[in-house]
C-alpha beads as a LAMMPS data file, in Angstrom:
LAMMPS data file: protein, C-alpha beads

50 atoms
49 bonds

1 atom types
1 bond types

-500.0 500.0 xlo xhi
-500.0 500.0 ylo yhi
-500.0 500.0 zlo zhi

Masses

1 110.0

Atoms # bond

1 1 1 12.288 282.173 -322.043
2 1 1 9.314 280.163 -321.595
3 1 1 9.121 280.449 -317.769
4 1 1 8.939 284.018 -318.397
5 1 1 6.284 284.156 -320.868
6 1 1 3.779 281.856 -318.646
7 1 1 4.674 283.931 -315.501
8 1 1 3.865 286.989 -317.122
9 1 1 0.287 286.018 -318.730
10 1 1 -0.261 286.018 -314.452
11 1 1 -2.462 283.406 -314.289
12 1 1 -4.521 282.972 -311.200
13 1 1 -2.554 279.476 -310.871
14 1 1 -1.025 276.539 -312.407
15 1 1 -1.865 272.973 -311.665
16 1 1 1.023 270.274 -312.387
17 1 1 -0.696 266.644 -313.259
18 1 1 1.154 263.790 -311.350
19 1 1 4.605 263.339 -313.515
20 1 1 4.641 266.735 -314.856
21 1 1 5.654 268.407 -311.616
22 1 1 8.164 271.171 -312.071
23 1 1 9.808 272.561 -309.237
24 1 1 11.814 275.111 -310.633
25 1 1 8.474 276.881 -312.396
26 1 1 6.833 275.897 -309.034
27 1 1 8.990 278.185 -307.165
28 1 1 8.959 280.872 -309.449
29 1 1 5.673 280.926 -310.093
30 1 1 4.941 280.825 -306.046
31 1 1 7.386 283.894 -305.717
32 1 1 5.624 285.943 -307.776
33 1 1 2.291 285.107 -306.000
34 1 1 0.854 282.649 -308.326
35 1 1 -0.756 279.456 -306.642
36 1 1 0.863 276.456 -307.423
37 1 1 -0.966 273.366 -306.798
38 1 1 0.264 269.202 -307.781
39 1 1 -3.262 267.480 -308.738
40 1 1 -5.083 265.485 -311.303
41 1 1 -7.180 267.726 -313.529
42 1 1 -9.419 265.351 -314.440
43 1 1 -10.125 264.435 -310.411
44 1 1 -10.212 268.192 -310.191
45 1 1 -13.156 268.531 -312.393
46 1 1 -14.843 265.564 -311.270
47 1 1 -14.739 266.713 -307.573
48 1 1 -15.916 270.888 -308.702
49 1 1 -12.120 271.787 -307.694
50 1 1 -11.101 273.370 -311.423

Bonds

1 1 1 2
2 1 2 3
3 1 3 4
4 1 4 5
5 1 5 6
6 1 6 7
7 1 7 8
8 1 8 9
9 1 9 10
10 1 10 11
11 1 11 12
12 1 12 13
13 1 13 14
14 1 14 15
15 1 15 16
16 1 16 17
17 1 17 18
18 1 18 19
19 1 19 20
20 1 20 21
21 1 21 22
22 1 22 23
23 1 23 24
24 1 24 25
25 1 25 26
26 1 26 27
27 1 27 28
28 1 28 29
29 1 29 30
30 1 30 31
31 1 31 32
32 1 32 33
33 1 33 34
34 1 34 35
35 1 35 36
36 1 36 37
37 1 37 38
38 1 38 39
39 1 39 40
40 1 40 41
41 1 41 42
42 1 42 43
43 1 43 44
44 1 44 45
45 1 45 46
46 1 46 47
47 1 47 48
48 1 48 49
49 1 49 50
């Protein structure tokens, strides 16, 4: 049930920290067009990528 209730707030993507990568949401979250990206948030904001 939680898959489904992230999935359909349709956010623009969803960013897995290093360790907390989820495949399964990954894919489902690709399939219904939602980018998926594997990255540090914190190097994210540092670098202007968030």
């Amino acid at each position: 049930p939680y898959y489904d209730y992230l999935l359909k707030l349709r956010p623009r993507r969803i960013i897995f920290n290093p360790g907390a990568e989820n495949p399964e949401l990954a894919r489902l979250a690709s399939a219904e067009g939602i980018e998926v990206e594997s990255a540090c948030t914190l190097v994210l904001l540092a670098y202007g990528g968030y």
